[in-house]
C-alpha positions in Angstrom: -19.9 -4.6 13.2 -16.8 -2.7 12.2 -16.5 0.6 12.0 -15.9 0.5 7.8 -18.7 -1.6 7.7 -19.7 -2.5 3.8 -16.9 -0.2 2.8 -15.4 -1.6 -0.4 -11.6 -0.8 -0.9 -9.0 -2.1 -3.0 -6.1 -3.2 -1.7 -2.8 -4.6 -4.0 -0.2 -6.5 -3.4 -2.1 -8.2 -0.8 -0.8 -12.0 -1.1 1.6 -11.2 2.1 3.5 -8.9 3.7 2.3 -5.5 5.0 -0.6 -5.9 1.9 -2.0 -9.1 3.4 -1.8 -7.3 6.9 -3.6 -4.6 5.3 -6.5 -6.4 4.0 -7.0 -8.5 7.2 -7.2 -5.5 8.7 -9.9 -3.5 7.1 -11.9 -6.5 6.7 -11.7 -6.9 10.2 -13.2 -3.2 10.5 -16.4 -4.6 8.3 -14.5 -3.3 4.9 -15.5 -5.5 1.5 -11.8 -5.9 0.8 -11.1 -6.6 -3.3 -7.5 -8.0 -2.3 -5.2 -8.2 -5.5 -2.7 -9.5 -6.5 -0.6 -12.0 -9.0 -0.3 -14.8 -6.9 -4.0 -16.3 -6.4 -3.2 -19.4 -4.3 -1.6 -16.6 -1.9 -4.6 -14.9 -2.1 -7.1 -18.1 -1.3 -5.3 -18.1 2.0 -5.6 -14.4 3.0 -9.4 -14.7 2.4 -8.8 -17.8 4.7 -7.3 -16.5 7.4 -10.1 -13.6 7.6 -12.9 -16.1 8.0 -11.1 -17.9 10.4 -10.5 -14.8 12.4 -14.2 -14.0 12.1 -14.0 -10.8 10.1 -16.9 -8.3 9.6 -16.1 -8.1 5.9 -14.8 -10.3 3.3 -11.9 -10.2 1.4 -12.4 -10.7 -2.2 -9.4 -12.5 -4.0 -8.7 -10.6 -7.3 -6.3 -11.6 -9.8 -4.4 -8.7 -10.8 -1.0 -7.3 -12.4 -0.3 -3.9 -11.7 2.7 -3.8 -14.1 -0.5 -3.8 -16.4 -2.6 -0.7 -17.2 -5.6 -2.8 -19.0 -5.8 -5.3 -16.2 -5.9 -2.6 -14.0 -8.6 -0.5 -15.8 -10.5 -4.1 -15.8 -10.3 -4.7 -12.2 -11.7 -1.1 -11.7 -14.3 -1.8 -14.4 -15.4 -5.1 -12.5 -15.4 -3.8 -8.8 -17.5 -0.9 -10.0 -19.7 -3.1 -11.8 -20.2 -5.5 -8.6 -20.2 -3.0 -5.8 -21.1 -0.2 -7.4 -18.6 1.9 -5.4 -14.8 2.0 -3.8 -14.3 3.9 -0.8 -10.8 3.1 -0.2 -7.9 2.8 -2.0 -4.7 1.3 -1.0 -1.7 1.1 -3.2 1.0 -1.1 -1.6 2.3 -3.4 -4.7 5.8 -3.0 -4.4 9.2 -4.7 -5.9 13.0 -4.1 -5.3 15.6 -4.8 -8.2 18.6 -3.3 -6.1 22.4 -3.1 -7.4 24.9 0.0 -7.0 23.8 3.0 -9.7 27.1 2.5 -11.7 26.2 -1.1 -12.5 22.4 -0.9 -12.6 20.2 -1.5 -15.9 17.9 0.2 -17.5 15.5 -2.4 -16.7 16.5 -2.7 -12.7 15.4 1.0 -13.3 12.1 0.7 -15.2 11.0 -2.7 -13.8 10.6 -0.8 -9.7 9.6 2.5 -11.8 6.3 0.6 -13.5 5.5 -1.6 -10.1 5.9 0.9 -7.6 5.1 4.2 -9.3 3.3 3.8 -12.5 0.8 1.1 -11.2 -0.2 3.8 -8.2 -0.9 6.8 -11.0 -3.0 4.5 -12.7 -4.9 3.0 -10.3 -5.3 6.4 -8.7 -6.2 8.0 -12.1 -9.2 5.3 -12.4 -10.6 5.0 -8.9 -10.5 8.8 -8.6 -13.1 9.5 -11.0 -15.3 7.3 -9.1 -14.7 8.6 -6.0 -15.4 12.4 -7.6 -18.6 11.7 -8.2 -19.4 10.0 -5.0 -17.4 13.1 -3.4 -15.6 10.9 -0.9 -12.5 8.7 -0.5 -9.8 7.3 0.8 -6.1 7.1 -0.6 -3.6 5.4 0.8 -0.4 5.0 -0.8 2.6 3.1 0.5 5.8 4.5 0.3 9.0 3.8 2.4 11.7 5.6 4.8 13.7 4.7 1.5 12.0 7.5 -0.2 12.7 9.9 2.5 16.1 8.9 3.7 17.8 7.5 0.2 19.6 4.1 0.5 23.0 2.7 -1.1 22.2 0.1 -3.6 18.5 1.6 -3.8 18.1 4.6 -5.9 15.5 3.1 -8.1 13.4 1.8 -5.6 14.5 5.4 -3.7 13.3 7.0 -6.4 10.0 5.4 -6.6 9.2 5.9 -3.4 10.4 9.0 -3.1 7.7 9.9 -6.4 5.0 8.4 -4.7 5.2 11.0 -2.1 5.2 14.1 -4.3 2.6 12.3 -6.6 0.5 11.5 -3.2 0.7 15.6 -2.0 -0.2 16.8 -5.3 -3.5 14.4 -5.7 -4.5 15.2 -1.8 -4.6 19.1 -3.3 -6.4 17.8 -6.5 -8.9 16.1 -4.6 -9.4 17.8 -1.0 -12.2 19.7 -2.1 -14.1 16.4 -3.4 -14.2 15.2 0.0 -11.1 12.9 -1.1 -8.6 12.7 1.4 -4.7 11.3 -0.2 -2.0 10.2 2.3 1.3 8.2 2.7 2.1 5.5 5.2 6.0 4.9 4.7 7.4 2.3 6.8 10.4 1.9 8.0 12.0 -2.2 8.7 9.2 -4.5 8.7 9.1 -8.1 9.3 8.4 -9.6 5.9 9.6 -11.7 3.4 11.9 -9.0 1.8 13.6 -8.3 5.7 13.8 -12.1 5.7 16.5 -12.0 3.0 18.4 -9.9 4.4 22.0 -11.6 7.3 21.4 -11.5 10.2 24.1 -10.0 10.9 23.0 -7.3 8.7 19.3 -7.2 10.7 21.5 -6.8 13.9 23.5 -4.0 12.4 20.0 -2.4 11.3 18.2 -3.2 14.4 21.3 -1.0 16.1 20.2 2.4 14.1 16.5 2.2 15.1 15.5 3.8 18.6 13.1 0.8 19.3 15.7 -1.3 18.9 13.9 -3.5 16.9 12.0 -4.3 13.0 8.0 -3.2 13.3 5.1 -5.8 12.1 2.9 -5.8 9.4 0.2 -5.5 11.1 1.7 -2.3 12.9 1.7 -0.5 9.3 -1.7 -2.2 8.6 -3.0 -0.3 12.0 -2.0 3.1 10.1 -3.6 2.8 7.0 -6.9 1.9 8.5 -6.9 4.7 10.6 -6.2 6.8 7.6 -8.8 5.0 6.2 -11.7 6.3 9.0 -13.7 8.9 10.1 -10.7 9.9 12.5 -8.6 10.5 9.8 -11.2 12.7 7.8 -9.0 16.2 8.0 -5.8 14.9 7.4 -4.7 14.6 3.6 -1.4 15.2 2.0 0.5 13.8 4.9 3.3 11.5 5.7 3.0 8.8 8.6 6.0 7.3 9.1 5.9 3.7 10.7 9.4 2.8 11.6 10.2 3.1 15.5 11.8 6.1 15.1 14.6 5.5 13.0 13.8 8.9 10.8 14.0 11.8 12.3 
């Protein structure tokens, strides 16, 4: 048995990427995983690819928005009522919209704003209440060297991330004393779908910067949030672990 075993957690964005890394991951530690996100064929074959890998837990395939503040409060409303707890939280949902500041929109701007920053105060709003009364938790939000570093052509999604940090070190103070533990996992180049995009010329160029000398894996970032996620991790709140082969420092 894992060592999360019949944990419950919520995970979003977890139709690929890091988030699907994430899931697999927990439930591999015995974790009840609720994994959410927009796309539920995605989502079908996450929960696949745990049972093939003969996980301890079970990923639960959730349809949910985070752009939306009912859907969320409904998910919350439904895990409660199945589970009758969440341990863990894991807010990863992300999006870019990225263009230089003189020619970005308002709505390049509020689009990343709502998905990566507005969805992780409201789910964090909801599942904290619960986790007060059970006085314990875990919180994991994902942020990004983007956040810490800045990026041309990225100060919205910059900005967001860079929120999430402040907004993550003020709810680990909040909470500490509730036995809630709140901490940030920002990675640096990952293999994904969004790295996919990008010339490979450019990856190169990238790959140059980064003391490693190469882009991490998803399931590298996933192997940082569930150690945030356990008993190891049970002192440290309010902190930053940066996954991204040493680029920033």
């Amino acid at each position: 048995m894992g060592a999360l075993t019949n944990q419950v957690a919520i995970v979003t964005g977890a139709s690929r990427g890091i988030g699907k890394a994430i899931a697999l991951s927990l439930a591999q530690e015995g974790v009840k995983v609720v994994a959410c996100a927009r796309d539920e064929g995605k989502l079908a074959e996450v929960m696949s690819a745990s049972e093939e890998a003969g996980a301890a837990g079970k990923i639960i395939p959730t349809r949910l928005d985070v752009t939306s503040r009912s859907e969320i409060d409904a998910v919350v409303e439904q895990v409660v009522g199945a589970h009758e707890r969440i341990d863990i939280l894991v807010n990863n949902a992300g999006i870019t919209r990225d263009g230089l500041l003189m020619n970005m929109e308002d709505d390049q701007f509020e689009d990343v704003l709502t998905t990566n920053l507005r969805s992780v105060f409201w789910l964090t709003r909801a599942v904290s209440r619960l986790m007060v009364r059970a006085r314990r938790g875990r919180i994991i939000n994902i942020s990004s060297i983007s956040g810490l570093m800045g990026n041309a052509g990225q100060s919205n999604y910059a900005a967001s991330k860079a929120a999430v940090v402040g907004f993550s070190k003020s709810t680990a103070k909040e909470l500490a004393k509730r036995g809630i533990t709140c901490n940030v996992v920002a990675p640096g180049f990952v293999e994904t779908e969004m790295t996919d995009k990008m010339g490979e010329e450019v990856k190169k160029s990238c790959k140059t910067m980064i003391p490693m000398r190469r882009f991490g894996e998803s399931a590298e970032v996933a192997s940082a949030v569930t150690f945030l996620a356990g008993a190891g991790a049970s002192y440290i709140t309010g902190q930053v672990l940066v996954v991204d082969g040493g680029l920033c420092m």
